[in-house]
C-alpha positions in Angstrom: -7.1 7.3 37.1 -5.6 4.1 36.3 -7.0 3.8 32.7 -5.2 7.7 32.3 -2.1 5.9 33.4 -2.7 2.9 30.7 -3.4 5.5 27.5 -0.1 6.9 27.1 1.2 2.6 27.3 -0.7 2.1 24.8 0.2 5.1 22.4 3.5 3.8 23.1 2.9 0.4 22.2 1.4 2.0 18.9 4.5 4.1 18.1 6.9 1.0 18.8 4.8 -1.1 16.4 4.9 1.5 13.7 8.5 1.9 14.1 9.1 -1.7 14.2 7.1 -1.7 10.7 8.8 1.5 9.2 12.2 -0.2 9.7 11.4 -3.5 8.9 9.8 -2.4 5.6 13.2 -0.5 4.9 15.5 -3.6 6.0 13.3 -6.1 4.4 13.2 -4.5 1.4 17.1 -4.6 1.2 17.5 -7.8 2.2 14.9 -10.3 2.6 17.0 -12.0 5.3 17.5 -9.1 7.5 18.1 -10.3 11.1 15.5 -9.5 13.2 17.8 -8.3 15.7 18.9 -6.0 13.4 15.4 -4.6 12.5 14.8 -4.2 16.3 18.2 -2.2 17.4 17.2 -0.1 14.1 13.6 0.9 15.9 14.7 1.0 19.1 12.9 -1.6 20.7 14.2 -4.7 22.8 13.5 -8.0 21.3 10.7 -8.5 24.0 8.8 -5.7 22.4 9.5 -7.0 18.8 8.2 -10.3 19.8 5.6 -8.9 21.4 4.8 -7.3 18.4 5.5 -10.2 15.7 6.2 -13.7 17.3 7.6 -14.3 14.0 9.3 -13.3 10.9 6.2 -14.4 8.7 4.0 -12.6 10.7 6.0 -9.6 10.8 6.2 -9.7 6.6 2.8 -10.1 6.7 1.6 -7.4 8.7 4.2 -4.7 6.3 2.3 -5.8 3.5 -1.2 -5.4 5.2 -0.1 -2.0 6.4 1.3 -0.5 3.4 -2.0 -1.6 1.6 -4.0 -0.3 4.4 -2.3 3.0 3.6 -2.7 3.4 0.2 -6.1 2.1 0.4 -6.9 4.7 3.0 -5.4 7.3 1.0 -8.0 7.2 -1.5 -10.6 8.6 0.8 -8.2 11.3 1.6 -7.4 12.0 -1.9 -11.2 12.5 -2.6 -12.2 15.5 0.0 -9.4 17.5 -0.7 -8.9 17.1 -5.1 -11.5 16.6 -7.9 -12.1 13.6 -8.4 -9.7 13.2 -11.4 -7.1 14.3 -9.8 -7.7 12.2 -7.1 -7.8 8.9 -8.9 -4.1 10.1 -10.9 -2.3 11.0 -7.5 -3.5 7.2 -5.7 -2.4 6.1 -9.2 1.1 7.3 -7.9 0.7 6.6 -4.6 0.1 2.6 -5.8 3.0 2.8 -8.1 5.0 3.7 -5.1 3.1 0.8 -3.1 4.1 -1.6 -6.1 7.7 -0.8 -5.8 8.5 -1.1 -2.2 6.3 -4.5 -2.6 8.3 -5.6 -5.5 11.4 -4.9 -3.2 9.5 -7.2 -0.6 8.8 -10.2 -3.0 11.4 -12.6 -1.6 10.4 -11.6 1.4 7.0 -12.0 1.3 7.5 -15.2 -0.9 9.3 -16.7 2.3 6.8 -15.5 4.6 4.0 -17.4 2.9 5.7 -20.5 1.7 6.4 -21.2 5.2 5.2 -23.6 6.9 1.9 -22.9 9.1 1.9 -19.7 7.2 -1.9 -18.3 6.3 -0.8 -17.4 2.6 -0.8 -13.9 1.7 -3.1 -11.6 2.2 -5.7 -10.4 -0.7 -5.5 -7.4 -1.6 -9.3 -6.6 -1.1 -8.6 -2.8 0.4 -7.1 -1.7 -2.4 -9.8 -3.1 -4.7 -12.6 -1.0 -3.0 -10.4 1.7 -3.2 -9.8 1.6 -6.9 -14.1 1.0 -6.3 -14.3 4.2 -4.7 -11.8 6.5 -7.1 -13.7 5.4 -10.2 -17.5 5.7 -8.9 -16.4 9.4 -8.2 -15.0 9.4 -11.4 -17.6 8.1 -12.9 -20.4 10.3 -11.2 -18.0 13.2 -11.9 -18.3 12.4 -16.3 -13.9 12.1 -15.5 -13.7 8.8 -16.7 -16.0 6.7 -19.6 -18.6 4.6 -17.4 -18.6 0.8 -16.4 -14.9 0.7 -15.5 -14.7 -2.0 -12.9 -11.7 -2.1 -9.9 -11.1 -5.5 -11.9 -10.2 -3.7 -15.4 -8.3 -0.9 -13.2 -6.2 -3.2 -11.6 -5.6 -5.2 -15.1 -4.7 -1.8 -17.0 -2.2 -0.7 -14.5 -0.7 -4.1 -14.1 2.4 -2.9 -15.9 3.9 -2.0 -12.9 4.8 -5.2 -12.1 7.0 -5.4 -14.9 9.2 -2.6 -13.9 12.4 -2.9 -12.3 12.3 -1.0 -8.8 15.9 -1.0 -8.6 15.9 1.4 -11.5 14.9 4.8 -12.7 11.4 3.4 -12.2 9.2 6.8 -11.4 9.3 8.1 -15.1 8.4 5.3 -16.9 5.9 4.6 -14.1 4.6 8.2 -14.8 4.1 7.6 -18.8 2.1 4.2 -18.1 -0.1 5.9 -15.6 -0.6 8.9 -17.5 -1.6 6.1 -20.7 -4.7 4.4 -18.4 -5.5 7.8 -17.0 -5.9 8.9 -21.4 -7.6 5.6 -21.8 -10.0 6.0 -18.9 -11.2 10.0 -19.9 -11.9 8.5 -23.3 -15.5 7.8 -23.5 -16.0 10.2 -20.1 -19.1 12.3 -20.5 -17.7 15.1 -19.2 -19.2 17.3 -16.0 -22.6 17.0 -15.1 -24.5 20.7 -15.8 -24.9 22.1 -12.5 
């Protein structure tokens, strides 16, 4: 009985940590000195279970990057059983682009949280690489996309991103350099395997 008691504690303690995270990604992104305070009335949460949650502001930075890259990396999975393959590689294309902005938003942020002192450095971005790994073998398999194409020359094509303002107009321009590495990767493709 006791552990039935403990479950819904813990689904709680879930919700609060994904709140704290969902606020603190919009906050941060804002201002990359938001008060923590501030980020905790905004989810809701007393400053024990913020603390709880991230003893400190690096840690807290930290974890919204590792999130939102969990998320877009788990998306591509996702993407896959429901759309062909193609269409599954364009749409996580978008769904990275929208990653890239909100990060870009988070650059001072995360710039403070790993310059500090005692901080681990940031985190690679090795979830997002097997993703792109996973999008283009389907591709691949599928004749979508010209063969060989490595999460490395992915990654380098769509760089691009980086350069574009996220305070702007950002989607359509976004939109025209996806669409580009999306042209460049059918050229080449082998088209669908005879059945």
């Amino acid at each position: 009985m006791r552990q039935e008691k403990d479950a819904p504690r813990r689904s709680d303690a879930q919700r609060n940590r994904e709140r704290i995270l969902e606020v603190a990604l919009a906050e941060l992104t804002r201002c990359a000195d938001a008060p923590l305070s501030l980020i905790a009335r905004k989810a809701c949460v007393g400053q024990g279970t913020f603390y709880r949650n991230f003893p400190s502001r690096e840690a807290l930075v930290l974890e919204i990057y590792r999130h939102e890259m969990r998320q877009v990396a788990d998306s591509a999975a996702q993407l896959l059983e429901s759309r062909p393959p193609d269409r599954a590689l364009r749409e996580w294309m978008d769904r990275f682009a929208e990653f890239a902005m909100a990060k870009a938003g988070l650059a001072e942020a995360i710039r403070q949280a790993v310059s500090a002192p005692g901080s681990p450095g940031r985190p690679g971005n090795t979830p997002v690489m097997e993703a792109a790994e996973l999008l283009l073998r389907a591709n691949e398999s599928a004749g979508t996309i010209r063969p060989g194409v490595t999460a490395d020359d992915f990654v380098l094509a769509i760089a691009g991103l980086w350069q574009i303002d996220p305070r702007g107009d950002w989607r359509p321009r976004a939109t025209r350099l996806l669409d580009l590495v999306m042209d460049g990767l059918r050229a080449g493709a082998r088209g669908p395997a005879a059945g």
